[in-house]
FIVEXVO-985907 format. One record per atom (N, C-alpha, C): residue in one letter; y, x, z. Coordinates in pm, whole numbers, plus 50000, padded with zeros to 5 digits. Each point is the difference from the previous one (the first is absolute). Layout:
N
aYXZ...
end
This chain:
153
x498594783450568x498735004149942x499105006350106x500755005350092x499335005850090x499134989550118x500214992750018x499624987950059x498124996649951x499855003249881x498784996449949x499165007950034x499745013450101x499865010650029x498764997250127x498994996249990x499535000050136x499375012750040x499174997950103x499375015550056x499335008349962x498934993149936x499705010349867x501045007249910x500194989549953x500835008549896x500725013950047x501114996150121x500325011450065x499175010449987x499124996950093x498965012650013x499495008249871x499754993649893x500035004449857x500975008649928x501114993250032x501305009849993x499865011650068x500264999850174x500235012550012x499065008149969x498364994849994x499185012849983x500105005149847x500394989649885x500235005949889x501255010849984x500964995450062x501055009450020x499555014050039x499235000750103x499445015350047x499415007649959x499134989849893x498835003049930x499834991349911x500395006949842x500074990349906x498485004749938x499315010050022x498915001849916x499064995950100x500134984050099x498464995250072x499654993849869x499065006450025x498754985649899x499884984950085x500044992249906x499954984150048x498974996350108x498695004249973x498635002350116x500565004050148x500965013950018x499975004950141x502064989749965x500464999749949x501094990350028x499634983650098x498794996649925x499534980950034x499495004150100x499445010750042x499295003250154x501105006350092x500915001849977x501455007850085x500444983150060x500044992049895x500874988850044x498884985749968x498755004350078x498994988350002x499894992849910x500034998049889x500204993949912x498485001149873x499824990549939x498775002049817x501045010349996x499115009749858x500565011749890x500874990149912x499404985249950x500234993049910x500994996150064x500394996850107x501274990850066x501145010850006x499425011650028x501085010550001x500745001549851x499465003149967x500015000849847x501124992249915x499514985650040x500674986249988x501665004550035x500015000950118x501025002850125x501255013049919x499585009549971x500175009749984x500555001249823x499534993749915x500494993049888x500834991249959x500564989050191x500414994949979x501425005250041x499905007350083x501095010150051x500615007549951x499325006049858x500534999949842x500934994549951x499714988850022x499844993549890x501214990150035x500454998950107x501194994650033x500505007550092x500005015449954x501295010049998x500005005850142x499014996250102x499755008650119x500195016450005x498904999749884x499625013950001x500445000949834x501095015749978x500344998249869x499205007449952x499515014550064x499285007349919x499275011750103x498715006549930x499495009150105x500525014049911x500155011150055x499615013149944x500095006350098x499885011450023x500115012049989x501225010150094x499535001650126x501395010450021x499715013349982x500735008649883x499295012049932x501005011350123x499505007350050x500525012450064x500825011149932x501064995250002x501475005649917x499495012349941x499835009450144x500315014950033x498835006749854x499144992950023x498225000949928x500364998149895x500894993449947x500404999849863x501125005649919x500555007350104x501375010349983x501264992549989x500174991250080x501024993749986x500194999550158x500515011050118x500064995250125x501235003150065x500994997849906x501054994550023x501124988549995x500104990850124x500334992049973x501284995450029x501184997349926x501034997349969x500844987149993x500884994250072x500624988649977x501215003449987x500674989849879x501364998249945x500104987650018x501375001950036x501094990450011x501304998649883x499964991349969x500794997749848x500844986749982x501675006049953x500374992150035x500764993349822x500104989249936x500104998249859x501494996450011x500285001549824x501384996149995x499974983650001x500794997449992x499944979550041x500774998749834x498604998449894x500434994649884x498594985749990x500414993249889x499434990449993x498315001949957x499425005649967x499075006949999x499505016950041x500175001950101x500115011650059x498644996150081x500104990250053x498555001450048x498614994949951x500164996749904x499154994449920x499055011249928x501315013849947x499675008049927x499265010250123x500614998950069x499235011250090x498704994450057x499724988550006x498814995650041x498525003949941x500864999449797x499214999849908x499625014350008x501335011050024x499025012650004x499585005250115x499804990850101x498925006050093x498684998549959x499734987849940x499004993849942x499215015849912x500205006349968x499175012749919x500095007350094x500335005050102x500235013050052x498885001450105x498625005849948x498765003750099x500585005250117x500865009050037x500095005250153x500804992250109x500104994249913x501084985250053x498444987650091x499825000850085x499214991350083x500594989950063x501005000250076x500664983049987x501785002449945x500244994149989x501374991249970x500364985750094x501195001550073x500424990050088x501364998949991x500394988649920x500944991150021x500804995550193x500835008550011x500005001050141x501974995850034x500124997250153x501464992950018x500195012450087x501625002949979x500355010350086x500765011749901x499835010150038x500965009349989x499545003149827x498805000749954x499205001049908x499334989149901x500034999249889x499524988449920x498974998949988x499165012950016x498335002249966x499665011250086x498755002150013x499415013150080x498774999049893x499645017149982x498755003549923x499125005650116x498875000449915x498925010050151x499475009949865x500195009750006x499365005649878x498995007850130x499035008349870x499275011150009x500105010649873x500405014050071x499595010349932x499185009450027x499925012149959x499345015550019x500705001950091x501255005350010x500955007650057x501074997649983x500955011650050x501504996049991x500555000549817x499285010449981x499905004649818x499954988349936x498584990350030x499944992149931x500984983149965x500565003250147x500824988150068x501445004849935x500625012249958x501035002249923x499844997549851x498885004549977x499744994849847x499864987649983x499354987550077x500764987650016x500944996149996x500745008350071x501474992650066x500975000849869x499825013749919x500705001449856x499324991449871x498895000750009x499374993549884x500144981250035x500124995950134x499934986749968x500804996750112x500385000750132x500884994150056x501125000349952x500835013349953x501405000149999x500294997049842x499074990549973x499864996149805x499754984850043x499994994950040x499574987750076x500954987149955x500444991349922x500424993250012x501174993850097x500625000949982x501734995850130x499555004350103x499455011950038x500175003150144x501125008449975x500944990950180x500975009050057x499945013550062x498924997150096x499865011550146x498204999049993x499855012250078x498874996150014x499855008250117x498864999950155x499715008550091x499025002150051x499415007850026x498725007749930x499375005750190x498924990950019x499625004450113x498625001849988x499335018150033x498745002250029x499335000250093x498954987550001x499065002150098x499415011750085x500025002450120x499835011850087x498544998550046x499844990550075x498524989049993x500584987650047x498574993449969x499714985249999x499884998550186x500044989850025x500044995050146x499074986350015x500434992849909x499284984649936x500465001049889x497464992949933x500304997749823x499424987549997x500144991849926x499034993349951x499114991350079x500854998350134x499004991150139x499954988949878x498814990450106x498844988649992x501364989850032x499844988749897x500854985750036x499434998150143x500744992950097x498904990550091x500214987549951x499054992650044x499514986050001x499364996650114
end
């Protein structure tokens, strides 16, 4: 799929990546291009799954949530054990990804909380209630180093 990708497009990508709120006007003039061709371009990159979605990176701390937390979790090996746990990650707001992962661990969470307070009242109210989890190990972010870099193309 990637093959269908010429230089524009690239260039569309990464600057949308950096900057998902360009307007189409200073976007078609970034990468020489009509507003209308951009437009075109940029819909179509949509539209066959380039680009899945724009939002928003909200500043944790600003919203009282600037602690950030990863678990490691390891399930019991029943025939639906992971099915069920999939389903209740699916509700759990502080829950930001879920990864199906190989290795020592079956899944890793990335949560966000308040604090340590709030990250224990998690850990009782919904990790250790969790559907066939065996183990689970619980590592807090100290800081970040690399987030969220730009694909290249």
């Amino acid at each position: 799929m990637e093959d269908c990708l010429d230089k524009t497009d690239r260039q569309i990508l990464r600057l949308l990546q950096n900057n998902g709120r360009m307007h189409n006007a200073e976007l078609a003039d970034k990468v020489q291009v009509s507003p209308a061709t951009c437009h075109r371009r940029v819909q179509r990159l949509f539209d066959e799954g380039y680009i899945s979605s724009v939002r928003a990176t909200v500043n944790a701390s600003r919203v009282g949530l600037g602690m950030l937390v990863l678990v490691g979790i390891v399930l019991e090996r029943t025939p639906d054990s992971f099915a069920l746990f999939e389903a209740a990650m699916a509700d759990q707001l502080l829950v930001l990804d879920c990864y199906l992962v190989a290795g020592d661990f079956d899944y890793f969470l990335k949560i966000r909380v308040r604090d340590m307070e709030h990250f224990d009242q998690f850990h009782a109210d919904v990790l250790s209630t969790l559907p066939s989890v065996r183990q689970t190990r619980t590592f807090f972010v100290v800081r970040s180093v690399a987030e969220a870099k730009e694909y290249s193309f």
